[in-house]
N, C-alpha and C positions, 0 to 999 in steps of 0.2 A: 742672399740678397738683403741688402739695409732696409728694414719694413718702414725705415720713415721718409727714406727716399734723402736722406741727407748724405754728403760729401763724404769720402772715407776720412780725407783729408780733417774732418771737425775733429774728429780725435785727435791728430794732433796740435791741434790749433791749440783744444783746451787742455790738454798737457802741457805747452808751452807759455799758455795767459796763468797756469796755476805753476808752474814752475818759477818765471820771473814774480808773480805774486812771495809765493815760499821765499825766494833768497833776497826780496829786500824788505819785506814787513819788518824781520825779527832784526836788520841792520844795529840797532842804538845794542842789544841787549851782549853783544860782542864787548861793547865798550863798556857798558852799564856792571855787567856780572863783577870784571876783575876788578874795577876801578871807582863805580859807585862808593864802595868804603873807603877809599883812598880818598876821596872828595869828601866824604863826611868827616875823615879824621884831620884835613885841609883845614876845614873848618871848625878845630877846635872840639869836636865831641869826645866823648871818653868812649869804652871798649864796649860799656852797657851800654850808653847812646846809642850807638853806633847798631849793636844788636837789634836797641828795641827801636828804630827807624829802618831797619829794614825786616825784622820780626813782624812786629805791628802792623803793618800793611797787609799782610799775610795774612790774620786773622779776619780782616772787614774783607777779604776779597772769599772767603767761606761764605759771607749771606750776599755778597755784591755779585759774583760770577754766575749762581743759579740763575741769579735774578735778567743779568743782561744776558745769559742763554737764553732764556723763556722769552723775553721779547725779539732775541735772533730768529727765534722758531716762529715767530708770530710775524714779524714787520718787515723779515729780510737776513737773511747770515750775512750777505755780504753790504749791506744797508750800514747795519749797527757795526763790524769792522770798522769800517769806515770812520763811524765816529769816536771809536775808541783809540784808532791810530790820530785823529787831531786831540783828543783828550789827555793822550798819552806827552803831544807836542805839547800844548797847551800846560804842562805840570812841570817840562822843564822848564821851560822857558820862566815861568813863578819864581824855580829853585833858584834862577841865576841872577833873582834881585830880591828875595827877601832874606832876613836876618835871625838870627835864632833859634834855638831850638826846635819851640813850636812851631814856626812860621816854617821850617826846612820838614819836619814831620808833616806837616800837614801837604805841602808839593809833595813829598814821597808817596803819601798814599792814594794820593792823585794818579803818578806816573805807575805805581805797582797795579793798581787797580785797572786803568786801563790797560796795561803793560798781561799782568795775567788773564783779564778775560781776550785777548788778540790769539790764543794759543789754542785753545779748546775752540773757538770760533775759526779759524783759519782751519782745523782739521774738519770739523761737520764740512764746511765749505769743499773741500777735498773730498770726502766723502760723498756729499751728494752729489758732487757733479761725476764724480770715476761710477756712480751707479747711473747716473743718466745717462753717458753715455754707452753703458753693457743694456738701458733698456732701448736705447735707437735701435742696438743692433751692430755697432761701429766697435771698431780695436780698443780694447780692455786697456782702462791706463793703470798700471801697478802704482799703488800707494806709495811704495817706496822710492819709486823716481823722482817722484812729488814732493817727498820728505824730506830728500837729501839735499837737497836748494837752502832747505832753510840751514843744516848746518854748512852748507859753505857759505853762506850769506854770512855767519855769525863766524865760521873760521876765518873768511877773509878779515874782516873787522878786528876781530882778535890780533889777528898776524901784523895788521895795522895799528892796534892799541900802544901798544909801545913809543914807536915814531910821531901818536896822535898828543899822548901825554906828553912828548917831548915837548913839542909846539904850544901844547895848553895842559901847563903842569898845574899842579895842587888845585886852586879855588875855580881854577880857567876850564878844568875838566866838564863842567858842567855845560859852558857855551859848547865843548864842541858837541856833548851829546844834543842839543838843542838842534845843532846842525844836522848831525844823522838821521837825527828822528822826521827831518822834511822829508826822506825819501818814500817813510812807511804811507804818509798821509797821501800822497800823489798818487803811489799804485790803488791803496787799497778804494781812493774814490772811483780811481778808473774803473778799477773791477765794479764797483756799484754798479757806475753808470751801466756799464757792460749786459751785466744780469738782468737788471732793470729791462734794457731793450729787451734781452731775450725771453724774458719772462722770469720774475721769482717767484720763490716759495711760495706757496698759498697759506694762510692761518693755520694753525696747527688747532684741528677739532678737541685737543685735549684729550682723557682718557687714559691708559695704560703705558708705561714706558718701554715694557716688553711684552709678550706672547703670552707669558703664563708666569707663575709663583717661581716656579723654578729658576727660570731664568733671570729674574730678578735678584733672585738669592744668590747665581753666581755672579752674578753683577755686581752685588753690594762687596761680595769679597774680593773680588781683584778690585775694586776701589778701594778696600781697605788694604790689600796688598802692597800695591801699585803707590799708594800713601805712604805707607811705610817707608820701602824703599828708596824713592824722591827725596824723604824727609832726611835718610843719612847722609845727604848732602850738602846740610847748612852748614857742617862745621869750615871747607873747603869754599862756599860761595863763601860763607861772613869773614873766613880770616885766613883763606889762602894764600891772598896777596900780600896781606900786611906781614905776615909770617914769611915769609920768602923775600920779602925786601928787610925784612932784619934781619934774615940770614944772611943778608948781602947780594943777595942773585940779581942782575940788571933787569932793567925792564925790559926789555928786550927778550931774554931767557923767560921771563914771568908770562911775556904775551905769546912767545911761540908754547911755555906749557901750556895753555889754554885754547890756544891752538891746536897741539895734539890732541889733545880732548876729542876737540869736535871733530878733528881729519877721522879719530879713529870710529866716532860715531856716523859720522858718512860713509867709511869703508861698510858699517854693518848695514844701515840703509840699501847701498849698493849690492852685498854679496846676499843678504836677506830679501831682494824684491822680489823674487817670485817664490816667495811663500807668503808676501803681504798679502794674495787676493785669498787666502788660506785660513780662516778663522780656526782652521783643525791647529795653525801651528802656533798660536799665540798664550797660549797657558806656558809651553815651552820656553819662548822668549821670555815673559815674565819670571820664570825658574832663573834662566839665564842671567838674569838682572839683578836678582837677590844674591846670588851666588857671587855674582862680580862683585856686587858693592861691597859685600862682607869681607871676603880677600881684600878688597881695595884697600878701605882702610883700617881694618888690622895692620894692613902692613905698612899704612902714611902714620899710623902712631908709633914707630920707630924712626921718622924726624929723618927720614932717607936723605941719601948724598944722590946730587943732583941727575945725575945719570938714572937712579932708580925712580929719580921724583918724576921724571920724562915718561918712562916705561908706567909707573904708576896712572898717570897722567890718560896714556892709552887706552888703561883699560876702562875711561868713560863711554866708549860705545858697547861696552856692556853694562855697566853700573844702570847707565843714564839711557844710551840708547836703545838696549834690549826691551828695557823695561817700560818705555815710552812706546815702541813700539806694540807688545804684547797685548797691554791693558788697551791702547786706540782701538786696536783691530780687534777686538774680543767684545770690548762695547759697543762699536760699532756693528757688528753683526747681531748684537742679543739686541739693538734700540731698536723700536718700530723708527718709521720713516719720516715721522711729525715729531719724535722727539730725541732725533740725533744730536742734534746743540745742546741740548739743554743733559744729556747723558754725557757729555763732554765735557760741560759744565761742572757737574755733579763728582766727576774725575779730580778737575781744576781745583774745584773749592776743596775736595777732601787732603789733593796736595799741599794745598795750601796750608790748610790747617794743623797736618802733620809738619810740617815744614818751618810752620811759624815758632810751633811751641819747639822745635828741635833748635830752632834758631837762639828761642830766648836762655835756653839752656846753654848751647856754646860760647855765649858770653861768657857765662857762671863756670864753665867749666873750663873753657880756656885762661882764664885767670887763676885758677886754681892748680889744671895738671899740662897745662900748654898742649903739646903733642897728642901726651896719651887720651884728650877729650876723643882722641876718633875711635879709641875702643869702644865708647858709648856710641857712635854712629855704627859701627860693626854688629853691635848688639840688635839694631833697628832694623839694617837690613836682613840678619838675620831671624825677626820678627816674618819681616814682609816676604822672607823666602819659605816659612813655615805656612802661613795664608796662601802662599803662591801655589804648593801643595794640594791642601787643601780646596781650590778651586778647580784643580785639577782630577780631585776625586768628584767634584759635584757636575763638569763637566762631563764625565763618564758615564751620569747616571739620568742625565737629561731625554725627556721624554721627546718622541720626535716630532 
C-alpha cells in the first residue's frame, strides 16, 4: 500500500516532467562543445586565445559552482536552475554583439559559469526527487532513465550541428546558440513553477556533508578521481574539431562524430540502469571510466584514419559516461540529504578545475606535438584510474 495515499501514477508523471527537463536543459552544449571554438577562431583568436577563453571560465566556476549549490540547497534546486539557464541565455546573447577579446572573455565566463553550475544542479534535482518518491512508497525511478535524456538531448543537437553551422557558419554560430538556449529557460522555469506548487526544499540546517570521517574521505577521493579523469578530456573538447576540419573531414562527419560519442553514452546510461539505484556498483563504473579514457586517447594520439576516429569516438560512454555515472551515484549516497547540491557542486568545481588547467596545457601542447598532446591526457586518466582504485579499497573498509 502507498503510505501517502498518492497515485501510482506520480511516479510516472515525475519520471516524465524530469526526463523532458534532462533532454532540453543541456540542448545549446550539443552545439556549444564542437563549435564554440570554431566561433572563437571566427573571430580572429589565436590557438592560446582560444584555450585561455575557454580554460579560464573553468577556473572561476571552482569558487562560483560551490557557491550557487549552497544557495540551491538553501533557496530551492529547481528555483536557482532556473536562473542559471536565463544567465546562461543572457551571455550568449552579450557574445553576439560585443567585440574583442575581453569583451568575448568576459560573455564566455558568463555562459561557462552558468553553463556548469546547470549539471551538478540538474542531478541533486534528480536525486531528490527519485528518493521522494521511494519515500511516498511509489515505483522506484532508476537514475539512469533520467540520465539518458540528457545525452539524447545533446546527441540530437549534435547530429543537427552540422546542417545548424551550415545555415550560421563562422561569426553567425553564436546567434544560433542564442536560439537553442531559449529552450533551457522555458523548461527549467516550468519545473520551478512546478516544485514551488508542490512544495520545495526546506533550508538546509548546515552541519555535516556526510555521516562520518570516513565517508568524507571516500568522498573527497572519487572527487579527486572522477577530476582527473573529466580533465583528459580538454584536449578533444578544445581541438577536436579544429583538428578534424584541417584534416579535411566535412562537418557533417565532425557532427555525427560527436554524435557517436554521446549515442554511445546513452547506450551505457541504458544497459547500466539497474545498477543506477546500486551505490554497491559505482566505484566499478568509475574504474571503468579511467580505464576507457586512458585506451581512448593513447590511441587518438596516433592521429587515426576516420573509420578508427568513429570507433574511438564510441568509447565516450565509457571515458565520459561511466565515469559521470559512478562518482553521481557514490556521492550521492555518501551526501546527507541537506547537502546533495552542494556535494555535486563540489564534484563540479573540482572538474572544473582539473579541466581548466588540462585545458591551458593543450594549448601549449598542441602547438608544440599536435596529436601526440593526448599521450598527456592518457597519462591523467590514468592518474584518476589509480584514485579510482584506491576509493575502492576505502569503500571496503567503511564502518556501517
Amino acid at each position: 500500500m502507498n503510505p501517502s495515499g498518492a497515485k501510482p501514477a506520480d511516479s510516472d508523471r515525475t519520471a516524465l516532467h524530469l526526463s523532458i527537463l534532462a533532454a532540453v536543459l543541456f540542448l545549446p552544449v550539443g552545439l556549444h562543445l564542437p563549435y564554440f571554438p570554431v566561433w572563437l577562431a571566427a573571430r580572429g583568436l589565436s590557438d592560446g586565445e582560444i584555450a585561455t577563453v575557454i580554460a579560464a571560465p573553468m577556473v572561476m566556476r571552482v569558487l562560483a559552482t560551490p557557491i550557487i549549490a549552497a544557495l540551491a540547497d538553501r533557496l530551492g534546486i529547481a528555483l536557482v536552475l532556473s536562473a542559471c539557464a536565463m544567465t546562461m541565455l543572457a551571455g550568449y546573447c552579450g557574445l553576439d554583439i560585443v567585440e574583442g577579446f575581453a569583451a568575448i572573455f568576459l560573455g564566455a565566463l558568463v555562459v561557462a559559469l552558468a553553463m556548469g553550475a546547470m549539471l551538478p544542479l540538474a542531478d541533486a534535482l534528480t536525486l531528490n526527487e527519485i528518493r521522494r518518491v521511494d519515500a511516498l512508497g511509489q515505483r522506484s525511478i532508476a537514475y539512469g532513465h533520467i540520465r539518458v535524456w540528457t545525452s539524447v538531448g545533446v546527441l540530437t543537437m549534435m547530429l543537427l550541428s552540422g546542417r545548424i553551422v551550415g545555415i550560421f557558419p563562422g561569426e553567425r554560430i553564436i546567434f544560433a546558440l542564442t536560439l537553442v538556449a531559449l529552450a533551457p529557460v522555458c523548461v527549467a522555469v516550468l519545473a520551478a513553477l512546478k516544485l514551488k506548487k508542490a512544495g520545495p526544499w526546506r533550508a538546509s540546517e548546515g552541519g555535516r556533508m556526510t555521516a562520518d570521517a570516513a565517508r568524507l574521505r571516500l568522498a573527497i577521493v572519487c572527487i579527486a578521481a572522477a577530476a582527473l579523469i573529466q580533465a583528459s578530456h580538454a584536449e578533444v573538447y578544445s581541438f577536436g574539431t579544429i583538428h578534424w576540419r584541417q584534416a579535411g573531414l566535412s562537418s557533417d562527419f565532425i557532427g555525427a562524430a560527436w554524435a557517436i560519442g554521446v549515442a554511445s553514452e546513452s547506450l551505457l546510461f541504458l544497459l547500466m540502469a539497474r545498477f543506477f539505484g546500486a551505490e554497491k556498483n559505482a566505484i566499478g563504473l568509475l574504474m571503468i571510466g579511467g580505464l576507457g579514457a586512458a585506451l581512448r586517447w593513447w590511441a587518438m594520439s596516433a592521429d587515426p584514419e576516420p573509420w578508427r576516429l568513429i570507433a574511438l569516438q564510441a568509447m565516450h560512454g565509457l571515458s565520459f559516461g561511466a565515469t559521470t555515472c559512478g562518482s553521481v551515484l557514490l556521492l550521492g549516497g555518501l551526501a546527507l540529504p541537506t547537502h546533495r547540491a552542494r556535494m555535486q557542486g563540489w564534484l563540479s568545481a573540482a572538474s572544473a578545475l582539473s579541466l581548466a588547467a588540462a585545458t591551458f596545457a593543450s594549448g601549449r601542447l598542441t602547438s608544440l606535438f599536435g596529436q601526440k598532446a593526448y599521450l598527456a591526457m592518457a597519462a591523467l586518466a590514468c592518474a584518476g584510474l589509480a584514485l579510482a582504485l584506491a576509493a575502492g579499497s576505502l569503500k571496503r573498509r567503511l564502518p556501517a
